[in-house]
N, C-alpha and C positions, 0 to 999 in steps of 0.2 A: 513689840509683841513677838517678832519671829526669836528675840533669844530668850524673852521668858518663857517661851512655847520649848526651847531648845534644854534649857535649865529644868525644867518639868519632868520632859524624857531622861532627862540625865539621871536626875534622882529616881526617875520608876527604876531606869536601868541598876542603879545601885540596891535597892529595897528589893528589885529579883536576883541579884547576885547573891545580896549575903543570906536570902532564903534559901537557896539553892546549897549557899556554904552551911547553914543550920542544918540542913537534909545531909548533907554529904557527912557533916562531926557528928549528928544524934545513928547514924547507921554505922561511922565509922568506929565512934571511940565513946557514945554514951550521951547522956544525958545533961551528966555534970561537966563537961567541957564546956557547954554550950552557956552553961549556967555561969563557969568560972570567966567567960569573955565575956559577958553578961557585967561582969562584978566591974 
């Protein structure tokens, strides 16, 4: 249980980075960056 619990946080941790990286590339550089790593 303690490393499916550990594997959980891991993933929130990644799912608030790459929101954080969407917020940084739609204020930095647009809309369509975000759309093109999308792709």
């Amino acid at each position: 249980m303690k490393i499916k619990i550990g594997e959980d946080a891991s993933k929130l941790r990644v799912k608030k980075t790459e929101k954080a990286t969407h917020l940084m590339l739609s204020v930095v550089g647009g809309e369509d960056i975000i759309s093109r790593l999308e792709k």
